[in-house]
C-alpha atoms as an extended CHARMM CRD file, in Angstrom:
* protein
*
       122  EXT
         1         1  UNK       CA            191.8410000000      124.8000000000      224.8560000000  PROA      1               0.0000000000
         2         2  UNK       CA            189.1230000000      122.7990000000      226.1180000000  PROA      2               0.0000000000
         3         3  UNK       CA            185.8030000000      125.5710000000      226.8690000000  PROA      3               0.0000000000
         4         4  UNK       CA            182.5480000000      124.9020000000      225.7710000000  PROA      4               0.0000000000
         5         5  UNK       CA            181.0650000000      126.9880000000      223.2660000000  PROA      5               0.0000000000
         6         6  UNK       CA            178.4850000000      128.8090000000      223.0950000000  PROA      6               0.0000000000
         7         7  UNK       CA            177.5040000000      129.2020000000      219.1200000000  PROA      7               0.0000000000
         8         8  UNK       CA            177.6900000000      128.6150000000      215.6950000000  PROA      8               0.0000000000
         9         9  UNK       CA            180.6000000000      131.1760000000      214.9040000000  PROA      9               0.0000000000
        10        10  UNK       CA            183.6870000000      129.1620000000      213.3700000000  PROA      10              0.0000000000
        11        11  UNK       CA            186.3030000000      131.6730000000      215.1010000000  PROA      11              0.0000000000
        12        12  UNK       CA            187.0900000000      133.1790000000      218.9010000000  PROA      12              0.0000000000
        13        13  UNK       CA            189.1470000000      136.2810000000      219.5680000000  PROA      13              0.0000000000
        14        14  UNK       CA            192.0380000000      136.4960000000      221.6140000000  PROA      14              0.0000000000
        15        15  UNK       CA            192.8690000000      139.7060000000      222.8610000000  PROA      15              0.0000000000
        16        16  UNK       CA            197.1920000000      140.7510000000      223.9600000000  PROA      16              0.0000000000
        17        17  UNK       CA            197.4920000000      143.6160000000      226.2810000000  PROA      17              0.0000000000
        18        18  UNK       CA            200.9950000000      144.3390000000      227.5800000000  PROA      18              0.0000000000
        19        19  UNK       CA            202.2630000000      141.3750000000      229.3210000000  PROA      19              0.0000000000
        20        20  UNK       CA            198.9130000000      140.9940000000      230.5330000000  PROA      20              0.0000000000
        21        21  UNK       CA            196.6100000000      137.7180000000      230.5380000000  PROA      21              0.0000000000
        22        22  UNK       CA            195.5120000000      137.1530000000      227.3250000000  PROA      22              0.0000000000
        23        23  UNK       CA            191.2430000000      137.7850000000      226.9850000000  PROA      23              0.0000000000
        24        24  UNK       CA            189.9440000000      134.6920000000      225.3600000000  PROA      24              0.0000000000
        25        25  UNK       CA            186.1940000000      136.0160000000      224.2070000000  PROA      25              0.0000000000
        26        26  UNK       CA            183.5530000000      133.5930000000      222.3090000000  PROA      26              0.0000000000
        27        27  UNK       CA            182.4360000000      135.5560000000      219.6680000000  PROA      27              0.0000000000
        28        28  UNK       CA            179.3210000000      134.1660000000      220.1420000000  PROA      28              0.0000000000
        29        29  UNK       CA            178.5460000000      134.9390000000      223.6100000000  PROA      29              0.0000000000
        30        30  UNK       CA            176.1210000000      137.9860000000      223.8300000000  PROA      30              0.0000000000
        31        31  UNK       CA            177.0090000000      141.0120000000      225.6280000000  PROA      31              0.0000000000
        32        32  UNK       CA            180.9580000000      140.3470000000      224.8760000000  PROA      32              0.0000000000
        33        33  UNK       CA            181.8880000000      143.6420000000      224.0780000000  PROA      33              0.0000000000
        34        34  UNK       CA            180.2330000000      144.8360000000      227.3010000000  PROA      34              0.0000000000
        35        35  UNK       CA            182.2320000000      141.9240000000      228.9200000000  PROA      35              0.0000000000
        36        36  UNK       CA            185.9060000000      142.9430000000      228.0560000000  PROA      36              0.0000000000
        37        37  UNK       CA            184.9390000000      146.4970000000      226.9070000000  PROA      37              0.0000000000
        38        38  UNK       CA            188.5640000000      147.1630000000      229.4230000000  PROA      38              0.0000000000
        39        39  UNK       CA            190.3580000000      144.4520000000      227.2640000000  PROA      39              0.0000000000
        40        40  UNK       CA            189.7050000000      145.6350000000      224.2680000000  PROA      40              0.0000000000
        41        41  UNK       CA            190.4120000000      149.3070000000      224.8810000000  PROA      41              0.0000000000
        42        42  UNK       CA            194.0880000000      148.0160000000      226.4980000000  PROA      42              0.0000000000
        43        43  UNK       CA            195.1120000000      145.2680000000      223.9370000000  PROA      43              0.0000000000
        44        44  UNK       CA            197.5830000000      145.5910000000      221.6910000000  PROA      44              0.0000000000
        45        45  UNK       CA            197.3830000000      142.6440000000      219.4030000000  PROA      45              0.0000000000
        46        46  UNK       CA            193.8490000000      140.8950000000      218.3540000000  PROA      46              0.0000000000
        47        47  UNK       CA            193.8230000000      137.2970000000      217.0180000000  PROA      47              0.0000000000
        48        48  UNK       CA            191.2930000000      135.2820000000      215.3110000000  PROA      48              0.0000000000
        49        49  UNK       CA            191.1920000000      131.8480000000      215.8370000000  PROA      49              0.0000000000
        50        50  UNK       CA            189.2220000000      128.2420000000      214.4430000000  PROA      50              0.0000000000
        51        51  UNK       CA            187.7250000000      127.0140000000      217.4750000000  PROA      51              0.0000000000
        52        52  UNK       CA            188.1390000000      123.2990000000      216.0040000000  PROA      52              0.0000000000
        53        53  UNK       CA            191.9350000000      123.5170000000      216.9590000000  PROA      53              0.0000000000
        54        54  UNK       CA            193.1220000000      126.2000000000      218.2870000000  PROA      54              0.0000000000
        55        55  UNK       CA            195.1690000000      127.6790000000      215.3110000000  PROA      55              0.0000000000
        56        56  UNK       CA            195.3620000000      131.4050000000      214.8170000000  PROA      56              0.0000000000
        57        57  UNK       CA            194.3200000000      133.1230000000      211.2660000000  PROA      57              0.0000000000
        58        58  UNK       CA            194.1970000000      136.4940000000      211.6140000000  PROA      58              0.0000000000
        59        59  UNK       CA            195.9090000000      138.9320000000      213.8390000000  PROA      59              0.0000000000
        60        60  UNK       CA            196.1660000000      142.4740000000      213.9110000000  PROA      60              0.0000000000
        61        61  UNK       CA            198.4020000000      144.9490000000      215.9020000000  PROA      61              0.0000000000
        62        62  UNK       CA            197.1700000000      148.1830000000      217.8540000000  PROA      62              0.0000000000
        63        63  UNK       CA            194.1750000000      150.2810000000      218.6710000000  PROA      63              0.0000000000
        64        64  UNK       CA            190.8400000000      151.0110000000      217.1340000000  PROA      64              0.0000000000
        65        65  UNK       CA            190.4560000000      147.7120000000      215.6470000000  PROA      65              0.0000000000
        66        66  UNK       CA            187.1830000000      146.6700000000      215.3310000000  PROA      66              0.0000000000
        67        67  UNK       CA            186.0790000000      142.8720000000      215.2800000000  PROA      67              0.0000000000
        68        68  UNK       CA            183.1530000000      142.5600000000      212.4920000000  PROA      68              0.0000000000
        69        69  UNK       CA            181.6690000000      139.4310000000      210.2220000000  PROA      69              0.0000000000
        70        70  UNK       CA            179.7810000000      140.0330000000      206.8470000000  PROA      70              0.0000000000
        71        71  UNK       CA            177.6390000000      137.7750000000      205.5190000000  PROA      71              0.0000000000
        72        72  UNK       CA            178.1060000000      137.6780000000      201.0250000000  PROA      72              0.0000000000
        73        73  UNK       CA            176.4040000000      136.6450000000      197.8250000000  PROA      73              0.0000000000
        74        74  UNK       CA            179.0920000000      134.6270000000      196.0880000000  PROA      74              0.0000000000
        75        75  UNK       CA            178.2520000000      133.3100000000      193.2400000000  PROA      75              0.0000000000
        76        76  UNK       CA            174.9860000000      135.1240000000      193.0130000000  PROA      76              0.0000000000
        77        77  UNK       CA            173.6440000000      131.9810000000      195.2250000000  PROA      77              0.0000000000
        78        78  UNK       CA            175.7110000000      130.8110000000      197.8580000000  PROA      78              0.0000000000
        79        79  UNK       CA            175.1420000000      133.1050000000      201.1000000000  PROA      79              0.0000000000
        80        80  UNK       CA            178.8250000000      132.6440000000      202.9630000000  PROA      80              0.0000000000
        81        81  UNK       CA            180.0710000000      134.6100000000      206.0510000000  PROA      81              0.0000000000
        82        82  UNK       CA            183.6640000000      136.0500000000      206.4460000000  PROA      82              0.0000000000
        83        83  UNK       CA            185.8240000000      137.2100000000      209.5610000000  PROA      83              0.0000000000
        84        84  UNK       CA            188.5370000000      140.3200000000      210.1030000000  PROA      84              0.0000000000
        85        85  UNK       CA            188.7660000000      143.5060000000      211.6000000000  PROA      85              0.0000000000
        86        86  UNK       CA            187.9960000000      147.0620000000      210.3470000000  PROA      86              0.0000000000
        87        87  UNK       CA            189.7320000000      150.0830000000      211.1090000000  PROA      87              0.0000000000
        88        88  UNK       CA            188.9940000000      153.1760000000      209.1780000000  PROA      88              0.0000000000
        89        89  UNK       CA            189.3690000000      152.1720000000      205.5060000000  PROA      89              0.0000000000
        90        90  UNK       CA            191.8350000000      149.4410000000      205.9750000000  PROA      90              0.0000000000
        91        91  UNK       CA            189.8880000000      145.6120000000      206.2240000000  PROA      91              0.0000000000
        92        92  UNK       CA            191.2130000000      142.2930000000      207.3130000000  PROA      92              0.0000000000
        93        93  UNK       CA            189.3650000000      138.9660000000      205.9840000000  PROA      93              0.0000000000
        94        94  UNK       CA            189.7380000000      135.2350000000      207.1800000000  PROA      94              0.0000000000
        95        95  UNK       CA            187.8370000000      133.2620000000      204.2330000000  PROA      95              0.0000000000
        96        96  UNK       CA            187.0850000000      130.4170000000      206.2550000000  PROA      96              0.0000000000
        97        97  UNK       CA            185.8050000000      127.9350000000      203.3280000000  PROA      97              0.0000000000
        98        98  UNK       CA            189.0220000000      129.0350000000      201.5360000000  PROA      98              0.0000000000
        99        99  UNK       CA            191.2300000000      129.2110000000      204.6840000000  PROA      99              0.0000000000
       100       100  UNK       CA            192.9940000000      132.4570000000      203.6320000000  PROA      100             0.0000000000
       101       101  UNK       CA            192.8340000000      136.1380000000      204.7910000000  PROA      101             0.0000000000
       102       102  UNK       CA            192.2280000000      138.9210000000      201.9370000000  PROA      102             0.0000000000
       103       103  UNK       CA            191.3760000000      142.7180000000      202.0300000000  PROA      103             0.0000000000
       104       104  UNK       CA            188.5540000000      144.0020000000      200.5650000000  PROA      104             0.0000000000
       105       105  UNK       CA            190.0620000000      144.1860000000      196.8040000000  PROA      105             0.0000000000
       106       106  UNK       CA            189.7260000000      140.4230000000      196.9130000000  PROA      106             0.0000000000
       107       107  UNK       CA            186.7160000000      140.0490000000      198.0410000000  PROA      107             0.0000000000
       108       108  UNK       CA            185.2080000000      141.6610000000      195.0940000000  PROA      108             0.0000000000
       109       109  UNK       CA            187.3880000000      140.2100000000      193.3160000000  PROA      109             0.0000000000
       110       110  UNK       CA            186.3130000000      136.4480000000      194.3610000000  PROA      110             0.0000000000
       111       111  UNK       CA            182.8480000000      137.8630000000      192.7550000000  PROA      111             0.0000000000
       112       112  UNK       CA            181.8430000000      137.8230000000      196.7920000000  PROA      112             0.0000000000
       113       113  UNK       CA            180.1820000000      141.0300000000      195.5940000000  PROA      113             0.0000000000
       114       114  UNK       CA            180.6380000000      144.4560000000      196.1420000000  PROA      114             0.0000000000
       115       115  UNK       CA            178.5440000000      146.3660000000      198.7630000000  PROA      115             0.0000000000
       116       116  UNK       CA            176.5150000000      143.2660000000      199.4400000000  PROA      116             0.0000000000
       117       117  UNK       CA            178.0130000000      142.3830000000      202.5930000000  PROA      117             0.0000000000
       118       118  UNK       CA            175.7010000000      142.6860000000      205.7970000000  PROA      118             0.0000000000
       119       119  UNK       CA            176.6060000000      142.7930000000      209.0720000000  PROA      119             0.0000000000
       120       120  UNK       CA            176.2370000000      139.5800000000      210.7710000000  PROA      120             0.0000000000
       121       121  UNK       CA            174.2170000000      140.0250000000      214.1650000000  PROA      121             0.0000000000
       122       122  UNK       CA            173.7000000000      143.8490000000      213.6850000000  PROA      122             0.0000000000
């Protein structure tokens, strides 16, 4: 995909509605969830993905997921940033610097830290 970016964020979203067009949305761009507000309430598959090449690393099926980035303390000095989707109680994590997806378990238990994580953007 060749499109010009508009930030520093690592990852883009690709939304799946039902045979539909995919919704390719720079997570960077402000006023996206305004934007495909329709998308997202019809998709029923949500993708991460590195804009350096293209390849997906997280994906989620259904509703009510919720796209969301946390900035961490990990190793009581390093500030770092992770990518997933919420819904409810249940978490999804792409690790970028470790190129691996983990729940929430994990990330306290890569010493990330516990109840540290802000909101990225809020």
């Amino acid at each position: 995909m060749n499109k010009e970016w508009v930030g520093p964020n690592p990852l883009f979203m690709v939304l799946w509605a039902n045979g539909g067009v995919p919704a390719i949305i720079d997570l960077d761009e402000v006023g996206w969830k305004t934007k495909y507000a329709e998308a997202l309430a019809a998709c029923q598959e949500r993708h991460l993905m590195r804009k350096a090449d293209n390849v997906a690393v997280l994906g989620v099926a259904g509703h009510d997921w919720t796209y969301a980035a946390r900035n961490f303390v990990f190793n009581m000095v390093n500030k770092v940033t992770v990518y997933g989707f919420i819904k409810g109680k249940e978490e999804a994590w792409y690790v970028p610097w470790l190129a691996m997806v983990v729940n929430q378990d994990e990330i306290d238990a890569l010493a990330i830290g516990k109840g540290l994580g802000d909101p990225v953007g809020a």
